[in-house]
C-alpha positions in Angstrom: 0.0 0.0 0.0 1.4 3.1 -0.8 0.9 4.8 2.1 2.6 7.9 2.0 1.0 8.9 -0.9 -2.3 8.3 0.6 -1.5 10.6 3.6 -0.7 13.6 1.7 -3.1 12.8 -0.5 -6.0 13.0 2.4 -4.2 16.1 3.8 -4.5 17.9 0.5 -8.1 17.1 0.3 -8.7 18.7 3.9 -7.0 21.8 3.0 -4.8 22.6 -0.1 -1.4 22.3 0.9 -0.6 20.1 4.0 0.0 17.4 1.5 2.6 19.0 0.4 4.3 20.4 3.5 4.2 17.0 4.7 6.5 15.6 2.2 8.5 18.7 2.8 7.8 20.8 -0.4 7.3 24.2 2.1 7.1 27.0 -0.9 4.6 24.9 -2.6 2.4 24.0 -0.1 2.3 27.5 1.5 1.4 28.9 -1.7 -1.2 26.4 -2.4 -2.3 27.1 1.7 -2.9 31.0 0.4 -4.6 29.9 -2.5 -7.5 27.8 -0.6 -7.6 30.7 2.2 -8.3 33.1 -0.3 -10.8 31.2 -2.0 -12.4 30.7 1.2 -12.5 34.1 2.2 -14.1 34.6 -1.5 -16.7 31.8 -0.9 -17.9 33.0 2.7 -18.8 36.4 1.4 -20.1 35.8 -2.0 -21.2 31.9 -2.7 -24.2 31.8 -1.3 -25.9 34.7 -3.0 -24.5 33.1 -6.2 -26.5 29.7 -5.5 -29.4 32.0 -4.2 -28.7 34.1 -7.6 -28.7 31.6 -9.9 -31.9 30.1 -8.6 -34.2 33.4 -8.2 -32.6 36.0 -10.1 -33.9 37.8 -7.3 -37.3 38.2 -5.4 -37.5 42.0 -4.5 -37.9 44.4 -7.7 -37.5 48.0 -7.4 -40.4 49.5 -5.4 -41.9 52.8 -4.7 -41.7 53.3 -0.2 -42.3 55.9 2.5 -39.4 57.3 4.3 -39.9 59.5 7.1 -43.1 60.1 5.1 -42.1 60.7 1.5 -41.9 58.5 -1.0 -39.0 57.5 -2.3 -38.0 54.8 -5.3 -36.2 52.0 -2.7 -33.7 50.3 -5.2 -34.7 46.1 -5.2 -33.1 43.3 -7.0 -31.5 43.3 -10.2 -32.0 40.3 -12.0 -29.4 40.9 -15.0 -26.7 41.9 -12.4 -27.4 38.9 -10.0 -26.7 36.6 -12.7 -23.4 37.9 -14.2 -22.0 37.7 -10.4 -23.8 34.6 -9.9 -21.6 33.4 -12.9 -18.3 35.0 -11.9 -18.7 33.3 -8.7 -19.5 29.8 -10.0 -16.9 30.1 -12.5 -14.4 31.0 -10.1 -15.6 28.4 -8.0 -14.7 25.6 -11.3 -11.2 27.1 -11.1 -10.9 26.2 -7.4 -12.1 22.5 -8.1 -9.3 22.1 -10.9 -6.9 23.7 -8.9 -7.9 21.2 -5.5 -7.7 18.4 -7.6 -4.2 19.2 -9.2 -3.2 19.6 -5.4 -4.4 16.2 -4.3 -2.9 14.4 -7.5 0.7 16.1 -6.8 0.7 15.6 -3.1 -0.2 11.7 -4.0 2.5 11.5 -6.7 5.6 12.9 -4.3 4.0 10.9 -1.6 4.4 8.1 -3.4 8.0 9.1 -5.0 9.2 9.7 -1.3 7.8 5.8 -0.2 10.1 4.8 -2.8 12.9 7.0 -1.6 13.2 9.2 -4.3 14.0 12.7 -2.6 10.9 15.4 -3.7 12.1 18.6 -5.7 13.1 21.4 -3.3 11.1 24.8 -4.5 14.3 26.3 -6.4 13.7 22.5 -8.3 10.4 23.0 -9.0 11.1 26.4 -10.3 13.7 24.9 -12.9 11.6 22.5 -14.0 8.8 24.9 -14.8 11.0 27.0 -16.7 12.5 24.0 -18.6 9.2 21.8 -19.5 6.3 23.7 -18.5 7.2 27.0 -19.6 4.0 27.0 -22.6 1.4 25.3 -20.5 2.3 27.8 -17.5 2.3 31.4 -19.2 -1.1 30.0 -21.2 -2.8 29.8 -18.0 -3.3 33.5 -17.7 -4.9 33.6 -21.4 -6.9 30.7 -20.9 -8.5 32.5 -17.6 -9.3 35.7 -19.9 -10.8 33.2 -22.8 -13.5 31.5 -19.8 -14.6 35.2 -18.2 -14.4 37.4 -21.3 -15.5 34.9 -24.1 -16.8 32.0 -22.7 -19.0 33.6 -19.8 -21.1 35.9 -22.2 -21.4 32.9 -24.3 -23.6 30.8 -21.2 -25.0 34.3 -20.6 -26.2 34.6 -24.1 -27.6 30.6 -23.4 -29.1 31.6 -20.0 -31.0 34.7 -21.2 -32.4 32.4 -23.8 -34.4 30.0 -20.7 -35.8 33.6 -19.5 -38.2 35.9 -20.0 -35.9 39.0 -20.6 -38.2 40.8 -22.9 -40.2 44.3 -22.9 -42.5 45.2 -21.6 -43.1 43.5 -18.4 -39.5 42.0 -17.3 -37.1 44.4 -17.7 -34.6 45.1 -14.8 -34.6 47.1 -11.8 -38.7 47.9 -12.5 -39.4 44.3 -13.0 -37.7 41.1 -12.1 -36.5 38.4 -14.6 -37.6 34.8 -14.6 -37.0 31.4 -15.7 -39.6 30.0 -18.3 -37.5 26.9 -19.5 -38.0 26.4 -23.2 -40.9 28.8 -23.6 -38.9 31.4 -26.0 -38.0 28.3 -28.6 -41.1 27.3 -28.6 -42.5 30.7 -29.3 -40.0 31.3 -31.6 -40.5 28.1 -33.9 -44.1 27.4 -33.2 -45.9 30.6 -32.7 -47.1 32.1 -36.0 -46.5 35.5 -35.0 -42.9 34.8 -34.1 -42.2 31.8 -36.4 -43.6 33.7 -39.9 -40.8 35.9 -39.2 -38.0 33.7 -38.0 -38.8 31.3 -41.1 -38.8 33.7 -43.8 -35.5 35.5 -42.4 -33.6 32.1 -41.8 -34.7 30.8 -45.2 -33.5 34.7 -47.2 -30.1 34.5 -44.5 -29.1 30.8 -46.2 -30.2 31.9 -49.8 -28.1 35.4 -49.6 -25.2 33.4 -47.8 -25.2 30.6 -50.5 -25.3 33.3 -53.4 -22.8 36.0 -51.7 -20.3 33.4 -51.2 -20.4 31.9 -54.8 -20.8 34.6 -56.2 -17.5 36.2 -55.0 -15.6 33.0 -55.1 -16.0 32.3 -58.6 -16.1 36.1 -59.6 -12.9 36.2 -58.1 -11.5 33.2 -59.5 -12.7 34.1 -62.7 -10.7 37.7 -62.3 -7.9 36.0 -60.9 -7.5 33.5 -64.0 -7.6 36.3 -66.7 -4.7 38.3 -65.0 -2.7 35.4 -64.9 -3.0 34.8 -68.7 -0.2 34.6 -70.5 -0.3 38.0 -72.8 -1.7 39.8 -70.5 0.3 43.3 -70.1 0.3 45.7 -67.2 -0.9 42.6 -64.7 0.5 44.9 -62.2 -1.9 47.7 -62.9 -4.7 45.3 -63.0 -4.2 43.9 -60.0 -4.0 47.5 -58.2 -7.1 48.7 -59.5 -9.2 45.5 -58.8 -7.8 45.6 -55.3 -8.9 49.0 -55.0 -12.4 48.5 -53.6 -11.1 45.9 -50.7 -8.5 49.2 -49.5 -11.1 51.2 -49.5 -13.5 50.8 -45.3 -16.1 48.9 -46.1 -17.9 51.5 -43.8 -17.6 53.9 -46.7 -18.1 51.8 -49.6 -21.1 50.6 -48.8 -22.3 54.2 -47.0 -21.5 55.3 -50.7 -23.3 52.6 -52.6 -26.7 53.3 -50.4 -26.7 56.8 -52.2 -25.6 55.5 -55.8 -28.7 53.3 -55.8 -31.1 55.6 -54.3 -34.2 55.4 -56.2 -34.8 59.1 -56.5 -31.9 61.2 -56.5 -29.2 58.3 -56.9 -27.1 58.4 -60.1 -27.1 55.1 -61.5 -31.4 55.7 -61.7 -30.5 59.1 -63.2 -28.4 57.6 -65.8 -31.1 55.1 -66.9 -33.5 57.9 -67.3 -30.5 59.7 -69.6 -30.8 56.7 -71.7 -34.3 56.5 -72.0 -35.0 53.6 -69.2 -37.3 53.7 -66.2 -35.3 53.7 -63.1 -35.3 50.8 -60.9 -36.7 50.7 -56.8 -33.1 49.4 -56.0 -33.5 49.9 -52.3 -37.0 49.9 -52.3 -38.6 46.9 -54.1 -38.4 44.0 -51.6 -36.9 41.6 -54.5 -34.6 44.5 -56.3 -33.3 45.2 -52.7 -31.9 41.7 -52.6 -30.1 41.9 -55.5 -28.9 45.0 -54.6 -27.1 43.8 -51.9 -25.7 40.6 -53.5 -25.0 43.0 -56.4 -22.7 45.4 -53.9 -21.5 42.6 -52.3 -19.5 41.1 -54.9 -18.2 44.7 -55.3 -16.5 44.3 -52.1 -15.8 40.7 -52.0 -14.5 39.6 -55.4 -10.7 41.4 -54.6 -10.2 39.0 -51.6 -11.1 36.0 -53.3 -9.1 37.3 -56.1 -6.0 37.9 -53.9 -5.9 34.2 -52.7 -6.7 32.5 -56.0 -3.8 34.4 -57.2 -1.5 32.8 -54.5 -2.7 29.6 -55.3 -2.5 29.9 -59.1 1.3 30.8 -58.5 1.5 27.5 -57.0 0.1 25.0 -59.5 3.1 23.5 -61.3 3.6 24.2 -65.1 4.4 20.1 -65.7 0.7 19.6 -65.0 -0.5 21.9 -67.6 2.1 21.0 -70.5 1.2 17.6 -69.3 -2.6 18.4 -70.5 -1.6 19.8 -73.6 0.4 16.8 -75.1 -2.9 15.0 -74.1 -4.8 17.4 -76.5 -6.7 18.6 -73.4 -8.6 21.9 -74.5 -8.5 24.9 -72.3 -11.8 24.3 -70.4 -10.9 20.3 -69.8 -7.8 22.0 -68.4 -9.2 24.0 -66.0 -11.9 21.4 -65.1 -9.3 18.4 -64.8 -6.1 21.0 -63.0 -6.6 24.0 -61.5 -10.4 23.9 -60.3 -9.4 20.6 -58.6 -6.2 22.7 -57.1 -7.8 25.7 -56.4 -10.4 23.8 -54.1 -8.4 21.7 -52.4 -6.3 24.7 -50.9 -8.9 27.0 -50.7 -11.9 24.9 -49.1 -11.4 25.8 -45.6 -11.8 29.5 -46.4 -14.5 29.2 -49.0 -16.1 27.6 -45.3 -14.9 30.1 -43.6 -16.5 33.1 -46.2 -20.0 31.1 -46.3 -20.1 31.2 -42.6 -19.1 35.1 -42.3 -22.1 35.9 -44.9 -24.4 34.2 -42.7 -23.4 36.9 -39.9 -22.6 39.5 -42.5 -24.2 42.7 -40.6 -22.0 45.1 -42.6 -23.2 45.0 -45.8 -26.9 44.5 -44.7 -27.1 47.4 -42.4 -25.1 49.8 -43.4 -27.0 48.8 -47.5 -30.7 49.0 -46.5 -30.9 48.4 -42.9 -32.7 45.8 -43.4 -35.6 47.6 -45.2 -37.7 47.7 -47.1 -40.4 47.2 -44.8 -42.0 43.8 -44.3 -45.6 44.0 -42.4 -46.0 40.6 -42.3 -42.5 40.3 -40.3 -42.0 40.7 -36.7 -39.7 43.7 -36.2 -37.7 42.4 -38.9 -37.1 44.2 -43.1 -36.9 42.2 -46.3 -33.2 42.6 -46.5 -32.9 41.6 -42.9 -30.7 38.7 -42.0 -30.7 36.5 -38.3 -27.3 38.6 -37.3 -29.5 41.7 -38.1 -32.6 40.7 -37.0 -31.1 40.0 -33.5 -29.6 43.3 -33.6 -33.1 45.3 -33.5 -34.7 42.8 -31.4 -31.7 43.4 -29.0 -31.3 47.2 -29.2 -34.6 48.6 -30.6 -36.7 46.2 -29.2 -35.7 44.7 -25.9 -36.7 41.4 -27.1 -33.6 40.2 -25.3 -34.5 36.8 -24.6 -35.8 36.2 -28.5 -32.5 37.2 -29.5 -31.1 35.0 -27.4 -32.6 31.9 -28.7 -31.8 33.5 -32.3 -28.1 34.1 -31.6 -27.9 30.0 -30.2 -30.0 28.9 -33.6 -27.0 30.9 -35.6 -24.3 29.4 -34.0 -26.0 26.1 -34.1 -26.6 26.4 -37.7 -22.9 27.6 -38.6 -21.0 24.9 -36.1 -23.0 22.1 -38.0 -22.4 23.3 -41.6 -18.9 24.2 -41.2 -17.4 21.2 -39.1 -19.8 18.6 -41.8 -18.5 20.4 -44.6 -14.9 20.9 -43.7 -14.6 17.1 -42.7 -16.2 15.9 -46.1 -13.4 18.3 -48.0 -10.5 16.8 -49.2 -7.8 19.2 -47.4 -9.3 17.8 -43.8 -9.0 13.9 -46.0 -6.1 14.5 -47.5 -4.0 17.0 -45.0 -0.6 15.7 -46.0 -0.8 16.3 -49.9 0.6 19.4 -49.6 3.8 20.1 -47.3 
């Protein structure tokens, strides 16, 4: 039995630490003894109204009382604020489990190194070895506790507002309290017609416009990117600046400057149709010329980055494989079926995934284009033009449908975790990784 090990072991669990100062590792177990006493002092003051928290999300809203006979607003529970420290607190809480059980585990280990007479590493030992073996793991540890509390955290918020009802009028903090209502929001969401006409038609336009944008600037730029790299083709140099042109420019202004181009009264481009003799068009107005519009402007701004990387790969395709082609009698279309679409693919799949999933959250050129417009009266709080990203944003901001968007922002990520990791696993650069080294 090794019973040394088992000793410190059972002194660690007690309290982090005594493991370790009894098999004479001092620096280590005092620093792990000021560890646990802080966490304690932590836990006394501020655990309990975290389980409380967590459970009520308060019982006492803000409420209108007499003091020394006037009445005056007396400030009650706020539900938003008691969860976000009801989630600090538990997440510290996690840390302090992993951390306990690391501390048992060691104190175990050098118990059971010391039964077999192997001396334990003095602190300056320790020290070394860090520095030596551990140096990665250790200095990620201060990262990967700003990754849980500022990215992780408002994720489960995100969830958690979802299983509430977080929504205007009647439960919005410090007037009114928030509460749980389980799966009530989903349900309303995809079952209730006045909720689910709207989230339908918006999901179904957000995966047509993300399926069009991103082919249509994939292939727009591979079709650029081919015809510079012709042979014959002079001043590629030239051609290459002035196609990369609207990619320099902010996006914030491009698009800012395309709303006014296609305005369908005093924009230009409807003023030069007229010069010619044609009716204008309702570019921004017209809930099916909208969407073009914006798939239109959006290959505007997207073709020079697809361009750019097809370019790259283009450089890379060997010449033997062409010549090869043409001593087969391959025509110029079997060659680019048979060589380079195959090439350009394989390298360029994961970002092609990549694009397709940033045009499902693609607020930029939606809001800044039309703002979602034009308006849709059989939509809830949602345009023609309006995407789930944007969608979420005015039932967020303008709305204080907060727990709606909530259960929209999970469908998203739902939606783009599944297509992404299906699709990039059926693709030959996740089959075939080691083709190319």
């Amino acid at each position: 039995m090794q019973r040394k090990g088992t000793i410190s072991a059972i002194l660690s669990t007690i309290f982090m630490g005594l493991g370790q100062i009894y098999n004479r590792q001092f620096i280590k177990g005092i620093i792990f003894l000021l560890v646990e006493a802080a966490c304690v002092y932590y836990f006394i003051n501020n655990l309990g109204r975290a389980l409380w928290g967590v459970v009520t999300l308060g019982d006492t809203p803000s409420h209108l009382a007499k003091v020394n006979g006037i009445a005056k607003m007396v400030a009650g529970d706020h539900s938003i604020y008691i969860l976000i420290q009801s989630l600090i607190t538990l997440l510290v809480l996690a840390l302090f489990l992993i951390a306990w059980y690391m501390n048992i585990r060691d104190a175990y280990k050098i118990g059971n190194l010391l039964e077999k007479g192997i001396p334990a590493n003095t602190g300056k030992q320790t020290l070394r070895y860090i520095l030596d073996y551990k140096f990665a793991q250790t200095f990620l540890i201060l990262p990967a506790v700003g990754i849980l509390f500022f990215t992780i955290m408002p994720i489960i918020f995100m969830i958690l507002i979802a299983f509430t009802n977080y929504a205007a009028p009647n439960h919005i903090p410090p007037a009114k309290l928030v509460d749980w209502v389980g799966l009530e929001t989903f349900k309303n969401l995809l079952v209730l017609k006045t909720w689910s006409h709207t989230f339908y038609g918006v999901l179904t336009w957000t995966i047509v416009w993300a399926i069009l944008s991103t082919v249509t600037t994939y292939f727009g730029g591979m079709l650029v990117a081919m015809l510079i790299s012709q042979q014959g083709i002079k001043f590629k140099g030239f051609w290459r600046a002035i196609l990369i042109v609207p990619y320099a420019i902010p996006q914030l202004i491009s698009l800012l400057l395309m709303r006014n181009l296609f305005n369908g009264q005093f924009g230009p481009i409807n003023q030069y149709l007229g010069y010619f003799g044609m009716g204008g068009l309702p570019w921004l107005t017209d809930p099916f010329w909208a969407k073009v519009t914006v798939i239109v402007v959006n290959m505007w701004v997207g073709i020079p980055v697809s361009m750019l990387l097809i370019m790259g790969v283009l450089t890379t395709i060997p010449r033997d494989m062409y010549e090869a082609a043409e001593v087969d009698g391959a025509t110029a279309y079997q060659k680019f079926r048979i060589v380079t679409l195959p090439m350009v693919l394989f390298t360029t799949a994961p970002t092609l995934i990549t694009q397709f999933a940033g045009n499902i959250n693609n607020f930029n050129a939606i809001f800044l284009l039309t703002n979602g417009n034009p308006v849709n009266g059989n939509y809830q709080y949602a345009g023609s033009t309006d995407l789930l990203v944007t969608w979420l944003y005015k039932l967020t901001l303008n709305q204080n449908k907060n727990n709606m968007a909530a259960a929209v922002g999970i469908i998203i990520f739902v939606i783009i975790a599944s297509f992404s990791i299906y699709n990039y696993r059926r693709t030959n650069s996740f089959k075939q990784e080691d083709m190319i080294q």
